[in-house]
mmCIF file of the N, C-alpha and C atoms, coordinates in Angstrom:
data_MODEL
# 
_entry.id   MODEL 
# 
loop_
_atom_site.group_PDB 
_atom_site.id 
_atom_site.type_symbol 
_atom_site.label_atom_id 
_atom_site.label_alt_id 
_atom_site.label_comp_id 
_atom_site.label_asym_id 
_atom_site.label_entity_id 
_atom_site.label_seq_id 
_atom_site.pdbx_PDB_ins_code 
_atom_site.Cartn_x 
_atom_site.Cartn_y 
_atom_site.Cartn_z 
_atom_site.occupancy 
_atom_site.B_iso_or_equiv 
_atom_site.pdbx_formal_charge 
_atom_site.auth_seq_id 
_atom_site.auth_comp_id 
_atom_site.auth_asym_id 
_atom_site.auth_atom_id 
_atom_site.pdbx_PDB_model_num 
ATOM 1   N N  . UNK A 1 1  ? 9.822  25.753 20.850 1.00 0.00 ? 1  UNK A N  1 
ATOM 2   C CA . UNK A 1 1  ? 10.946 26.652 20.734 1.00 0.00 ? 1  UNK A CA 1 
ATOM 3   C C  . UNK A 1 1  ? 12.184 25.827 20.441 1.00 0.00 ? 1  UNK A C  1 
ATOM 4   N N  . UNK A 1 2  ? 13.143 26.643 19.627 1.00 0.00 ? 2  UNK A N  1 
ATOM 5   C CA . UNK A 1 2  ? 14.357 25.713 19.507 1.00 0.00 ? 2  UNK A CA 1 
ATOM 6   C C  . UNK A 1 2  ? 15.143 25.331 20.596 1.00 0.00 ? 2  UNK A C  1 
ATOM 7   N N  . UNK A 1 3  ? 16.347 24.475 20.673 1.00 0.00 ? 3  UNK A N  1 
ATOM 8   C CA . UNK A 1 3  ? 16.877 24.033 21.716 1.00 0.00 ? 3  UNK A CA 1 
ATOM 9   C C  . UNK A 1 3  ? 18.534 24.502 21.402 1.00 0.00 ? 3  UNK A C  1 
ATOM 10  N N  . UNK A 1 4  ? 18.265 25.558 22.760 1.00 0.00 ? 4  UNK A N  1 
ATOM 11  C CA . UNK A 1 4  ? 19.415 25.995 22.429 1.00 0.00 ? 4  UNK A CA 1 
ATOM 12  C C  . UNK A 1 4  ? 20.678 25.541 22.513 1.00 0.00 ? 4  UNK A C  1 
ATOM 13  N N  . UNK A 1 5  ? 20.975 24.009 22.899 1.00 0.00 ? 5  UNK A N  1 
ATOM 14  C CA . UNK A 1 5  ? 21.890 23.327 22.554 1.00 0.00 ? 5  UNK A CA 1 
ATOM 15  C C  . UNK A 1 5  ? 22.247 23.394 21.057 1.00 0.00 ? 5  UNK A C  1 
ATOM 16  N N  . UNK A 1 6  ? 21.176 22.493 20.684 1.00 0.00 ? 6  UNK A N  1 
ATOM 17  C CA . UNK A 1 6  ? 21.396 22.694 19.081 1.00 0.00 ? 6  UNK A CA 1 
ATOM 18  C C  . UNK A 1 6  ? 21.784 23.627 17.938 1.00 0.00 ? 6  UNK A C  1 
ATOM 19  N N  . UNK A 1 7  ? 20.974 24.801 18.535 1.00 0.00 ? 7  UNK A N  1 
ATOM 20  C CA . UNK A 1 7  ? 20.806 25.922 17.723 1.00 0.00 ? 7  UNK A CA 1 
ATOM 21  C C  . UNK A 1 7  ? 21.946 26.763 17.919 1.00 0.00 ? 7  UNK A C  1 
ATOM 22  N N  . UNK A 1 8  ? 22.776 27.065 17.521 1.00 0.00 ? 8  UNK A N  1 
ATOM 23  C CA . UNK A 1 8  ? 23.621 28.760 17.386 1.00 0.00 ? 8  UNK A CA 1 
ATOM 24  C C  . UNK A 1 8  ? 23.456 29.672 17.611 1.00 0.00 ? 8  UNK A C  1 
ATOM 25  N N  . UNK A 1 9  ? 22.059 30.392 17.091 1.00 0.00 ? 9  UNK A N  1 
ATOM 26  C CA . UNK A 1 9  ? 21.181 31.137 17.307 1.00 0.00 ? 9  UNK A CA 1 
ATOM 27  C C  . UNK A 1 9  ? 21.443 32.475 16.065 1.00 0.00 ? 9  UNK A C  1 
ATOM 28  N N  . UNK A 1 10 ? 22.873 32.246 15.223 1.00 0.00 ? 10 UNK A N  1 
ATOM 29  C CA . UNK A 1 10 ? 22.609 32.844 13.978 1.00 0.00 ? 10 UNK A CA 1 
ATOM 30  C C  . UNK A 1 10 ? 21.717 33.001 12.944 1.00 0.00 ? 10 UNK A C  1 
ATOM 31  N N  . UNK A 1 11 ? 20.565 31.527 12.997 1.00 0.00 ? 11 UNK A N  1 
ATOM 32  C CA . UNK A 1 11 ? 19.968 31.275 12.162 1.00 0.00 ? 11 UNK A CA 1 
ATOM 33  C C  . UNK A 1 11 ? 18.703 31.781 11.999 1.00 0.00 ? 11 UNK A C  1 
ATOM 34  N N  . UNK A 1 12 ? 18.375 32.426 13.546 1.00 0.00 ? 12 UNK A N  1 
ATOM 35  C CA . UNK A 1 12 ? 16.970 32.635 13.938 1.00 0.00 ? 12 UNK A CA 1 
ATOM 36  C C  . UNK A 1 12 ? 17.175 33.848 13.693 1.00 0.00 ? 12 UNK A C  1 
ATOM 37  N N  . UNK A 1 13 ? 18.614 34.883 14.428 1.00 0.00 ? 13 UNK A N  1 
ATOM 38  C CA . UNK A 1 13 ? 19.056 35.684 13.971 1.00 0.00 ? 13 UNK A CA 1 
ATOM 39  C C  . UNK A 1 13 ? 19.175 36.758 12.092 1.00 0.00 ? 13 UNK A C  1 
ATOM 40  N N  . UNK A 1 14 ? 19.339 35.519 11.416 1.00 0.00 ? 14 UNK A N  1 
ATOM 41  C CA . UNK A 1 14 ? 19.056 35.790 10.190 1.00 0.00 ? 14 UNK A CA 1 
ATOM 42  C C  . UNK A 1 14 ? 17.745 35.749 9.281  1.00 0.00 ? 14 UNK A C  1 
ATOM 43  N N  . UNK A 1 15 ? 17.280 34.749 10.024 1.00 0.00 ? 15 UNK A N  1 
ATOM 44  C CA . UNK A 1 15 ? 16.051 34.639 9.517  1.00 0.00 ? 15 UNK A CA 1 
ATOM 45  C C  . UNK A 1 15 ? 14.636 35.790 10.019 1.00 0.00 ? 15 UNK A C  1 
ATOM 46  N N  . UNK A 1 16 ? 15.010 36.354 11.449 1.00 0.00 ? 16 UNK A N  1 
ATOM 47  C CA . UNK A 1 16 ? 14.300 37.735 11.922 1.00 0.00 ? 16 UNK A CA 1 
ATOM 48  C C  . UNK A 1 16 ? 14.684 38.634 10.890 1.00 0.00 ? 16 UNK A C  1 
ATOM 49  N N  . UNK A 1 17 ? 16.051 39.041 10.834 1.00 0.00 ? 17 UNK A N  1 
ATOM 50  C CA . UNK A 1 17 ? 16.223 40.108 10.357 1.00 0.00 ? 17 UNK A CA 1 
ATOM 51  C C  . UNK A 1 17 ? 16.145 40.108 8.783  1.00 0.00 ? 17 UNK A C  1 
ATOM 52  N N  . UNK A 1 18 ? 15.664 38.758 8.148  1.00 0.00 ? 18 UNK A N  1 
ATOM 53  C CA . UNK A 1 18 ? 15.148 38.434 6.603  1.00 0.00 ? 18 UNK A CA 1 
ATOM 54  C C  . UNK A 1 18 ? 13.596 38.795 6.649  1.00 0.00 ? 18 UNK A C  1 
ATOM 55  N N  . UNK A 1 19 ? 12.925 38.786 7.798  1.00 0.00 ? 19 UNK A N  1 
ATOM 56  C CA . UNK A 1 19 ? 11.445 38.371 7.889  1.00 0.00 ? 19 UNK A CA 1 
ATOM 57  C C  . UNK A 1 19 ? 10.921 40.462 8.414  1.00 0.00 ? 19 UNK A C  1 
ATOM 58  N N  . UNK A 1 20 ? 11.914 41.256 9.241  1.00 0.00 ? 20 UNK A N  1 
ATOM 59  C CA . UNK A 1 20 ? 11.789 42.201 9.312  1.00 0.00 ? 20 UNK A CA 1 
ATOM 60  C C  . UNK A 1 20 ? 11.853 43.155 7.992  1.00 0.00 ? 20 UNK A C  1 
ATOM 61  N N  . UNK A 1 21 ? 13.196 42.904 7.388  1.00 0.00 ? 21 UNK A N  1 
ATOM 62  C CA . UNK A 1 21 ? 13.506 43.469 6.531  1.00 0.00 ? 21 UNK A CA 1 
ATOM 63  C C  . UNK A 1 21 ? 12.889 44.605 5.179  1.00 0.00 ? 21 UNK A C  1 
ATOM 64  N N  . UNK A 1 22 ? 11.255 43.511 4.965  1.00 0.00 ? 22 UNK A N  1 
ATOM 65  C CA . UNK A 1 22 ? 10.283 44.548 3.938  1.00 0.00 ? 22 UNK A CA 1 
ATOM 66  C C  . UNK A 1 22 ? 9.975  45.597 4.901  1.00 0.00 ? 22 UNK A C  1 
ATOM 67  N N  . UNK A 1 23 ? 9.612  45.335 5.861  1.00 0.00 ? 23 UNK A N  1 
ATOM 68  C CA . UNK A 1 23 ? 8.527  46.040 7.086  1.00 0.00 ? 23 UNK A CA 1 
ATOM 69  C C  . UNK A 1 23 ? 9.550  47.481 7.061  1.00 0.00 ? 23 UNK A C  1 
ATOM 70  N N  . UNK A 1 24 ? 10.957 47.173 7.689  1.00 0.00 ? 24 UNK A N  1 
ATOM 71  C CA . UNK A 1 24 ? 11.621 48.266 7.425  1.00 0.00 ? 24 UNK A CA 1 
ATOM 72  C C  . UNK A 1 24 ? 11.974 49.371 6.397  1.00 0.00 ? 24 UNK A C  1 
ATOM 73  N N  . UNK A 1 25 ? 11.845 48.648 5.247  1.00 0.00 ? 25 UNK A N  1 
ATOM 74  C CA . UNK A 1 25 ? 11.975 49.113 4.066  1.00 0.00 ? 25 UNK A CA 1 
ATOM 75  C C  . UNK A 1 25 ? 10.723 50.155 3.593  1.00 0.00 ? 25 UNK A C  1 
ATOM 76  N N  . UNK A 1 26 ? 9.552  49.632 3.752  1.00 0.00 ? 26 UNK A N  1 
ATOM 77  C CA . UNK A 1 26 ? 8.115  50.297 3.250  1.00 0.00 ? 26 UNK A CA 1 
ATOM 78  C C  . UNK A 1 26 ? 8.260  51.558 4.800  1.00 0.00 ? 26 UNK A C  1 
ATOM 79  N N  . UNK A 1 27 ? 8.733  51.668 6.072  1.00 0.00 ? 27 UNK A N  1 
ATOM 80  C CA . UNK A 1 27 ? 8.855  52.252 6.712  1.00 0.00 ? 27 UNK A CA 1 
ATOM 81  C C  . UNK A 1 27 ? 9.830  53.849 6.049  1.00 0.00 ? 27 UNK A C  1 
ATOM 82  N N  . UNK A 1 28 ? 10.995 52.709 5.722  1.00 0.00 ? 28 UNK A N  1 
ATOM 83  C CA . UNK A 1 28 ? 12.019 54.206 5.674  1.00 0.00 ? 28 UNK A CA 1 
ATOM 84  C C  . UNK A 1 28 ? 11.813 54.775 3.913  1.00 0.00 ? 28 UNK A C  1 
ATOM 85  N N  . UNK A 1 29 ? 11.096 53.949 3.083  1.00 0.00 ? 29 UNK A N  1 
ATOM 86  C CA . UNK A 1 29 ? 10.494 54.331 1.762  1.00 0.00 ? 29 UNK A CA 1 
ATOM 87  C C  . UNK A 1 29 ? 9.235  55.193 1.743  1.00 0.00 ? 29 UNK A C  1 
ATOM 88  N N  . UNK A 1 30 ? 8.546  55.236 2.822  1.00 0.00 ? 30 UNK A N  1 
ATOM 89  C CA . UNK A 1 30 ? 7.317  56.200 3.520  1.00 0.00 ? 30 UNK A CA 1 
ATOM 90  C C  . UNK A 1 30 ? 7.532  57.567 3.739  1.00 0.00 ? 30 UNK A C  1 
ATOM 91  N N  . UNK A 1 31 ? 9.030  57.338 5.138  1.00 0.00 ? 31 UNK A N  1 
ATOM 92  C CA . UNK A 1 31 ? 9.803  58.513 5.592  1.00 0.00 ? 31 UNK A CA 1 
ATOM 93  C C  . UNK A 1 31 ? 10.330 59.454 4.211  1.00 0.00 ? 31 UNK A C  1 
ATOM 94  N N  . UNK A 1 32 ? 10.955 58.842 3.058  1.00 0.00 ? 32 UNK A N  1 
ATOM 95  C CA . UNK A 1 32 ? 11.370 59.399 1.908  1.00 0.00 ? 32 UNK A CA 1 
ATOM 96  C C  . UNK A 1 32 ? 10.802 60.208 1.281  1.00 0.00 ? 32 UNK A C  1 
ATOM 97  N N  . UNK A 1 33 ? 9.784  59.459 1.270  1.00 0.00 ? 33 UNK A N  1 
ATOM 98  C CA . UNK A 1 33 ? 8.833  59.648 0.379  1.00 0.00 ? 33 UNK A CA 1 
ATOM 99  C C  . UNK A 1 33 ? 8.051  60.961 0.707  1.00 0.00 ? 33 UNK A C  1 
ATOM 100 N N  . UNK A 1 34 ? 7.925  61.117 2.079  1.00 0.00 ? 34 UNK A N  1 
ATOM 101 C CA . UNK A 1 34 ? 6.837  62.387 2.548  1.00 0.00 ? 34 UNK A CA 1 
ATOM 102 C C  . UNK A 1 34 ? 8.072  63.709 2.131  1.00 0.00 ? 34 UNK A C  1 
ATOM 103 N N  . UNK A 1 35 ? 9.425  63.296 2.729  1.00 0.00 ? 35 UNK A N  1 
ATOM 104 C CA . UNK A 1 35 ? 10.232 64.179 2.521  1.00 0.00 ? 35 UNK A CA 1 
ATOM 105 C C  . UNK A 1 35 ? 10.842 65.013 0.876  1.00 0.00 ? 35 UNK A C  1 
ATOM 106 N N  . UNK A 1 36 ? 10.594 63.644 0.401  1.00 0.00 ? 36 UNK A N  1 
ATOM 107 C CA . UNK A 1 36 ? 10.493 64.101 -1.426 1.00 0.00 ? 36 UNK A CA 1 
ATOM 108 C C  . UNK A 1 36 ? 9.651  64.799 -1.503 1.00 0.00 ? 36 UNK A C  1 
ATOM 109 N N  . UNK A 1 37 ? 7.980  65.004 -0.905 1.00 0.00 ? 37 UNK A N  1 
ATOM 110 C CA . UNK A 1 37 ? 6.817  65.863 -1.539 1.00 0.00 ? 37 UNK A CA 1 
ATOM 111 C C  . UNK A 1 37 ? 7.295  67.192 -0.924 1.00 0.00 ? 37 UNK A C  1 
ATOM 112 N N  . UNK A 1 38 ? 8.302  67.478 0.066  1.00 0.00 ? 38 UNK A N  1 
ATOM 113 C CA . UNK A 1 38 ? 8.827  68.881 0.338  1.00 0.00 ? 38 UNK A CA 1 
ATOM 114 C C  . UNK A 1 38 ? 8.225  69.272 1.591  1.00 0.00 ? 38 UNK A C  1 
ATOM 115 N N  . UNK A 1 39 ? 7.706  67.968 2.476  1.00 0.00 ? 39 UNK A N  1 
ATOM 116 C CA . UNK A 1 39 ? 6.790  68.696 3.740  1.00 0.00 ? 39 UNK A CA 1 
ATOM 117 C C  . UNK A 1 39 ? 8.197  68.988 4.580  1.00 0.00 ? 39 UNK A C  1 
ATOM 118 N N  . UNK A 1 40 ? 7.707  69.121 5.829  1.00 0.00 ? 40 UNK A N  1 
ATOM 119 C CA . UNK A 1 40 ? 8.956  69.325 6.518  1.00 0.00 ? 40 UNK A CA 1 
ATOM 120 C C  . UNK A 1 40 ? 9.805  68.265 7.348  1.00 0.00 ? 40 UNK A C  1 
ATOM 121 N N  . UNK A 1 41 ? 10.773 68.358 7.483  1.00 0.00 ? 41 UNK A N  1 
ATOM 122 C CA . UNK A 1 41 ? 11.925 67.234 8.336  1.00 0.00 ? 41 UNK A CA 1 
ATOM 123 C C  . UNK A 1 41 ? 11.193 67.207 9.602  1.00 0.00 ? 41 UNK A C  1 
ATOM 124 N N  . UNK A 1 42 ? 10.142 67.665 10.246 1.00 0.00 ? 42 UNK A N  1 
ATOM 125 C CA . UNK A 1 42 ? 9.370  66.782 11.190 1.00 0.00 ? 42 UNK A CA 1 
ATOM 126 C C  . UNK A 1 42 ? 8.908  65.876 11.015 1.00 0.00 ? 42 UNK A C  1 
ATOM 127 N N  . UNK A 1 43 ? 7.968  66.069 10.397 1.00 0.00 ? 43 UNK A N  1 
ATOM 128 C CA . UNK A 1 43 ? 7.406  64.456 9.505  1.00 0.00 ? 43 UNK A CA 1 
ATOM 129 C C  . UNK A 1 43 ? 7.929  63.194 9.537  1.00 0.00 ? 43 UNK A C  1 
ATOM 130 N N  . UNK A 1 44 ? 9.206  63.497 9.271  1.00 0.00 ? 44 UNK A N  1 
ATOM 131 C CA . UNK A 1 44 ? 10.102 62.047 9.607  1.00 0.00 ? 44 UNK A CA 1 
ATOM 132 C C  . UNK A 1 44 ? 10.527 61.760 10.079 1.00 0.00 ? 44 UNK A C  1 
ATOM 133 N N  . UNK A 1 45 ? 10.680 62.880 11.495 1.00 0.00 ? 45 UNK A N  1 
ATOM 134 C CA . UNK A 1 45 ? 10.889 62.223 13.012 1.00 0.00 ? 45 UNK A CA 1 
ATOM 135 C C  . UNK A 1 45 ? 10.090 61.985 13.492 1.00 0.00 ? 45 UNK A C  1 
ATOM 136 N N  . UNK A 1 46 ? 9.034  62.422 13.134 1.00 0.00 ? 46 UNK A N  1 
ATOM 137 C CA . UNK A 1 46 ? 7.406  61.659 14.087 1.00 0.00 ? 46 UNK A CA 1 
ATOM 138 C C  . UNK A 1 46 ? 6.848  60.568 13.415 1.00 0.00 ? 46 UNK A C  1 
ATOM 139 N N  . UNK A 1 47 ? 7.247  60.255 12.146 1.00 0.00 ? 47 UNK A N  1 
ATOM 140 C CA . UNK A 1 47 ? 6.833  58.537 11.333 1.00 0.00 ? 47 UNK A CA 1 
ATOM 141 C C  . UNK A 1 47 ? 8.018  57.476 11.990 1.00 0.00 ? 47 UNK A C  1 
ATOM 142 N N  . UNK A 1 48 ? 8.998  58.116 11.691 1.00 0.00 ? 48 UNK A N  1 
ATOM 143 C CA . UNK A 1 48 ? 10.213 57.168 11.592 1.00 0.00 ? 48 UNK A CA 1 
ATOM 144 C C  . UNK A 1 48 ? 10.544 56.666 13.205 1.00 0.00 ? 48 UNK A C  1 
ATOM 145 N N  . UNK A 1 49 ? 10.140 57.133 14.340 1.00 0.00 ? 49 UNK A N  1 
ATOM 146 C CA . UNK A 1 49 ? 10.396 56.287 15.580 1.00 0.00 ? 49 UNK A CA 1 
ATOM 147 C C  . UNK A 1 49 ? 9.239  54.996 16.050 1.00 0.00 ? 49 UNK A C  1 
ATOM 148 N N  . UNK A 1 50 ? 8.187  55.031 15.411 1.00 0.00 ? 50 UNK A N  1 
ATOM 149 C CA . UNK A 1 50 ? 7.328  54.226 15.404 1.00 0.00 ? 50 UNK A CA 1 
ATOM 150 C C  . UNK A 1 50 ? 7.711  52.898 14.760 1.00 0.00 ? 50 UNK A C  1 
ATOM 151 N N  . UNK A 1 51 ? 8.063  52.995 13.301 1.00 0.00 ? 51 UNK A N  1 
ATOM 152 C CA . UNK A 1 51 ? 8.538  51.863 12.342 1.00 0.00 ? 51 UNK A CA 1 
ATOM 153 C C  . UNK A 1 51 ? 9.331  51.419 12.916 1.00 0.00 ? 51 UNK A C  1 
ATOM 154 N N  . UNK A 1 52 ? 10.583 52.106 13.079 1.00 0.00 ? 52 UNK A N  1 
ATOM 155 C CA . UNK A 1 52 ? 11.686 51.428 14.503 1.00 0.00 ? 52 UNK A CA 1 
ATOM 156 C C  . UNK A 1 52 ? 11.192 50.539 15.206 1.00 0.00 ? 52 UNK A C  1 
ATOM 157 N N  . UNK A 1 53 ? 10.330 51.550 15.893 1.00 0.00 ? 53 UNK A N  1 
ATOM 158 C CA . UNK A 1 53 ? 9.782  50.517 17.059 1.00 0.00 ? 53 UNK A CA 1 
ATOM 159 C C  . UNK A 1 53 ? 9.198  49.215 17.027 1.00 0.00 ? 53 UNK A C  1 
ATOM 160 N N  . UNK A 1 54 ? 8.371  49.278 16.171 1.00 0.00 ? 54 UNK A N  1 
ATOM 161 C CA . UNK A 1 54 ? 7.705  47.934 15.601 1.00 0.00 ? 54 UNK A CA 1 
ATOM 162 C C  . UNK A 1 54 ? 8.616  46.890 14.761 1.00 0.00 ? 54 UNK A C  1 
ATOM 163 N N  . UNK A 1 55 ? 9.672  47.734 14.320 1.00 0.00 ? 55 UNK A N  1 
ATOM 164 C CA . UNK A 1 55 ? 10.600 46.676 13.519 1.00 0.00 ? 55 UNK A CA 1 
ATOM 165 C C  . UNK A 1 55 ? 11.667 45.533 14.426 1.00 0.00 ? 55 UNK A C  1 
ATOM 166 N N  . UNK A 1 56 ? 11.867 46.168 15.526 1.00 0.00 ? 56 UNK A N  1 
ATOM 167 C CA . UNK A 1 56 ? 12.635 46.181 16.859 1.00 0.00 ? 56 UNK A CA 1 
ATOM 168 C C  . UNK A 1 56 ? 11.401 45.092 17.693 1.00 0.00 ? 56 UNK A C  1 
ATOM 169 N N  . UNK A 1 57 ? 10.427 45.345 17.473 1.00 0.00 ? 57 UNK A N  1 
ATOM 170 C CA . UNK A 1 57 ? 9.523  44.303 18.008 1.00 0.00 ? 57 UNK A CA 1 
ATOM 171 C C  . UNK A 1 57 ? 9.430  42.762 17.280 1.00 0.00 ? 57 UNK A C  1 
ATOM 172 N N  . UNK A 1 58 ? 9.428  42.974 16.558 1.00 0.00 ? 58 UNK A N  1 
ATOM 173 C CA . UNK A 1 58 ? 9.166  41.827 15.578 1.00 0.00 ? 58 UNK A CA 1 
ATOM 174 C C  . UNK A 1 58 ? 10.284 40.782 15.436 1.00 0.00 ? 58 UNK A C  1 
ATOM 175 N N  . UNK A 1 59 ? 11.777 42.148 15.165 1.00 0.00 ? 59 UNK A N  1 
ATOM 176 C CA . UNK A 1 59 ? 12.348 41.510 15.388 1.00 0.00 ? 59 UNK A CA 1 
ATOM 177 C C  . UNK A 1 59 ? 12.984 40.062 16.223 1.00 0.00 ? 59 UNK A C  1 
ATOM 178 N N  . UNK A 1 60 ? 12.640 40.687 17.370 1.00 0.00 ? 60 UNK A N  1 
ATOM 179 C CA . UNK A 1 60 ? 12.811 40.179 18.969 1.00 0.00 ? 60 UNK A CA 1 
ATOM 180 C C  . UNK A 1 60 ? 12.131 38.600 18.615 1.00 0.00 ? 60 UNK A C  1 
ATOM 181 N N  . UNK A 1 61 ? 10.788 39.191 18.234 1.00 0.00 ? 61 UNK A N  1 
ATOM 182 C CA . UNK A 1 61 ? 9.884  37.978 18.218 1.00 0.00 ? 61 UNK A CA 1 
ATOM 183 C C  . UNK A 1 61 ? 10.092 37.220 17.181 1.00 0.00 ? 61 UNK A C  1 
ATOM 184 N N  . UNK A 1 62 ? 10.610 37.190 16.460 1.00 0.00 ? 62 UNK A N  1 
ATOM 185 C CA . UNK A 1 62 ? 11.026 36.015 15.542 1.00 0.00 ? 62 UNK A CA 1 
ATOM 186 C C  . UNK A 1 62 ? 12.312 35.859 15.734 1.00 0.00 ? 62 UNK A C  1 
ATOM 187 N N  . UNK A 1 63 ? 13.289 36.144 16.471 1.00 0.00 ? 63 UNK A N  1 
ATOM 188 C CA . UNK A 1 63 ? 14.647 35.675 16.630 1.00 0.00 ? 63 UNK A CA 1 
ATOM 189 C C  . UNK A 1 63 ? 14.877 34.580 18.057 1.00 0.00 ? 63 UNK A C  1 
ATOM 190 N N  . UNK A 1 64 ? 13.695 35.252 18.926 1.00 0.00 ? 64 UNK A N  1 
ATOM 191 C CA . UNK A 1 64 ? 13.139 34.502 20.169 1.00 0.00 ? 64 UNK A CA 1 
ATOM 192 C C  . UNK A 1 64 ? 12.525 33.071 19.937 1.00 0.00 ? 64 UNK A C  1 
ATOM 193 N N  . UNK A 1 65 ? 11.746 33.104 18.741 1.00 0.00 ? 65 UNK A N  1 
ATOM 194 C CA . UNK A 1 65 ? 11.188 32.111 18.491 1.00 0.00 ? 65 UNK A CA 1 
ATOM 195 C C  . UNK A 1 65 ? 9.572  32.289 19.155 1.00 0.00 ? 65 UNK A C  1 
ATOM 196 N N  . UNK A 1 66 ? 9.487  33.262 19.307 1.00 0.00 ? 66 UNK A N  1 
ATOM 197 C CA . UNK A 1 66 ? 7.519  33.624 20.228 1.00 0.00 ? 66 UNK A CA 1 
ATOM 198 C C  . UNK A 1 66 ? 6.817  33.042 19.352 1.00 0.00 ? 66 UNK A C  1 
ATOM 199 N N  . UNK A 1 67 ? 7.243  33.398 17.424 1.00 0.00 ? 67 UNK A N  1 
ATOM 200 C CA . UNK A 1 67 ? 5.994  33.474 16.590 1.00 0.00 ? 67 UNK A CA 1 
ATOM 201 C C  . UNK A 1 67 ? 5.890  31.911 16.481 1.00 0.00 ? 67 UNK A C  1 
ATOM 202 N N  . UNK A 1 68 ? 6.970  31.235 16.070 1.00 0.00 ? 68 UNK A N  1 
ATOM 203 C CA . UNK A 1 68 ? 6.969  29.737 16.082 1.00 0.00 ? 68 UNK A CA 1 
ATOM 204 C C  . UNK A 1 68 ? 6.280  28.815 17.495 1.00 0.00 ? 68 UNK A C  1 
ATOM 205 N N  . UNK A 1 69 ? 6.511  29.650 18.619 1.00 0.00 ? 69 UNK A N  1 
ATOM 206 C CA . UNK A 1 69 ? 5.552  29.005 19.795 1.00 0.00 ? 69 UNK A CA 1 
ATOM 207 C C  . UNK A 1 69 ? 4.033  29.157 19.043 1.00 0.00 ? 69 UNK A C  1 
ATOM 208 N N  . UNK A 1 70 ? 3.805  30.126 19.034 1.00 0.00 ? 70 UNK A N  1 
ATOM 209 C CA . UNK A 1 70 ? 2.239  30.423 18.689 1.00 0.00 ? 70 UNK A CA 1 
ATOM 210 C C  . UNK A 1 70 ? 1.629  29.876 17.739 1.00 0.00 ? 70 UNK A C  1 
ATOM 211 N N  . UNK A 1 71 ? 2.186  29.583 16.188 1.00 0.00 ? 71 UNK A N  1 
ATOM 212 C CA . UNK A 1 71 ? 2.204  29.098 15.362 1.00 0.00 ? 71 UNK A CA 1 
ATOM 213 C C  . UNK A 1 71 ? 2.152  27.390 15.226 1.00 0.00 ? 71 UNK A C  1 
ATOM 214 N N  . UNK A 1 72 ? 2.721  26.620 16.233 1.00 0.00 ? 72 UNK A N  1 
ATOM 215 C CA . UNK A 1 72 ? 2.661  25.382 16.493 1.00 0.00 ? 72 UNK A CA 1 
ATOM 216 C C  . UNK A 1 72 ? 1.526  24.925 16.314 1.00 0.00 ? 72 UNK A C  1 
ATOM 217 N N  . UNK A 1 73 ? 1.676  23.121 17.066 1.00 0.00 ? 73 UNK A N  1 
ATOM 218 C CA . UNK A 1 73 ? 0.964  23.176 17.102 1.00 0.00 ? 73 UNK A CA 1 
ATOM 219 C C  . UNK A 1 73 ? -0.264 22.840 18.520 1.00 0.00 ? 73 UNK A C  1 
ATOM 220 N N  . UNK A 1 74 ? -1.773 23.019 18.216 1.00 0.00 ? 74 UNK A N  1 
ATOM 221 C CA . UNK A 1 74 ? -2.630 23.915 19.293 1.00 0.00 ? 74 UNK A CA 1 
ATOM 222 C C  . UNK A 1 74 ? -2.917 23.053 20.211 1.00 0.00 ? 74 UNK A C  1 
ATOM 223 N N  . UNK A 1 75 ? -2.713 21.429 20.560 1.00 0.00 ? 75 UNK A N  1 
ATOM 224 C CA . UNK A 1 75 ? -3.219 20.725 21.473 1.00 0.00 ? 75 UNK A CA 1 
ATOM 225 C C  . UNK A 1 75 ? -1.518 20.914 22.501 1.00 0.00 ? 75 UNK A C  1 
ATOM 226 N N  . UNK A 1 76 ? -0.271 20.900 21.818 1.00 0.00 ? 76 UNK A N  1 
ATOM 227 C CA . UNK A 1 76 ? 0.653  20.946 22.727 1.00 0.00 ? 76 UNK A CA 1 
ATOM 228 C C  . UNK A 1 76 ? 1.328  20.300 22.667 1.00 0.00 ? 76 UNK A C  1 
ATOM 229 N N  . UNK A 1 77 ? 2.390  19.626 23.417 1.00 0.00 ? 77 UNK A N  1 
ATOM 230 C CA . UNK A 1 77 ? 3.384  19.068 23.459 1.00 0.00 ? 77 UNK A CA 1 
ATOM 231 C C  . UNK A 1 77 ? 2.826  17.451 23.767 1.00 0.00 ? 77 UNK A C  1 
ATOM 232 N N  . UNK A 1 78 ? 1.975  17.272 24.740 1.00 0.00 ? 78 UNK A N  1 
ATOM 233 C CA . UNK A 1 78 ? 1.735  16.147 25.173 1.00 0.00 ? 78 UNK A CA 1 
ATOM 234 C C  . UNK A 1 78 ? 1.015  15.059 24.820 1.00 0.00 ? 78 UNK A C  1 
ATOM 235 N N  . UNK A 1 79 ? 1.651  15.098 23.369 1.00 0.00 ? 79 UNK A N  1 
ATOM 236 C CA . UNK A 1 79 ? 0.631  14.102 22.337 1.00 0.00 ? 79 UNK A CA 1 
ATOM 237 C C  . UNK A 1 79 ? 0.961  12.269 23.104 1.00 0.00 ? 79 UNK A C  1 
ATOM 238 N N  . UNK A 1 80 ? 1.958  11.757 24.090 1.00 0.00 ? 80 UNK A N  1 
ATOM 239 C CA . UNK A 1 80 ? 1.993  11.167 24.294 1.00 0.00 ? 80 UNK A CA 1 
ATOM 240 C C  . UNK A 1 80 ? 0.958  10.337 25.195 1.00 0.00 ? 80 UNK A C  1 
ATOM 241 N N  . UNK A 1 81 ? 0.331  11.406 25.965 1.00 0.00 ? 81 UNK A N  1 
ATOM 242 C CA . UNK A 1 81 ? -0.647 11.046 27.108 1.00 0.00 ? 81 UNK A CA 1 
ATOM 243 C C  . UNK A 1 81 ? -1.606 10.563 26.600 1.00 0.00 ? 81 UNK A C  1 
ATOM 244 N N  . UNK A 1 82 ? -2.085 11.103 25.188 1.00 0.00 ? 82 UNK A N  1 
ATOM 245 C CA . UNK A 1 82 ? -3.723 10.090 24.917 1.00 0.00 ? 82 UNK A CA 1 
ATOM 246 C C  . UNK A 1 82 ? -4.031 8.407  24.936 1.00 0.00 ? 82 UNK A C  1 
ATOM 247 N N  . UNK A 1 83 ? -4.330 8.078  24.891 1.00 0.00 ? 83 UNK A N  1 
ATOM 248 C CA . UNK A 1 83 ? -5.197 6.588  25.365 1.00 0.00 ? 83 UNK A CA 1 
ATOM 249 C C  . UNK A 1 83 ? -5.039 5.676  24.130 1.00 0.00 ? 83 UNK A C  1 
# 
């Protein structure tokens, strides 16, 4: 994880909300989209709080830095201890 000395935290900030950004888009281009074929304005209150939700998740997790924990790498930090 970054160190938040170093970090600002704009960057992780920008870079979530660069990395969310399609996800949201194909979400509220979905919502449009059902509403263009003429169904009804329910439809896109029962699609559209989900995408939120998940966009709002993701977010979190790449501004947190979770995905970059996970993503590392798999033996750990303590490459110093081997022999």
């Amino acid at each position: 994880m970054a160190d938040p000395e170093t970090d600002d935290g704009t960057l992780n900030r920008k870079r979530a909300a660069l990395a969310v950004l399609p996800f949201l888009a194909l979400g509220v281009g979905n919502v449009v989209l059902i509403l263009g074929w003429g169904l009804d304005g329910i439809w896109g209150f029962l699609l559209l709080p989900p995408v939120l939700f998940i966009c709002v998740l993701a977010w979190i997790a790449f501004r947190t830095g979770f995905v970059n924990d996970r993503t590392g790498d798999v033996r750990g930090t303590e490459t110093d201890a081997e022999p």
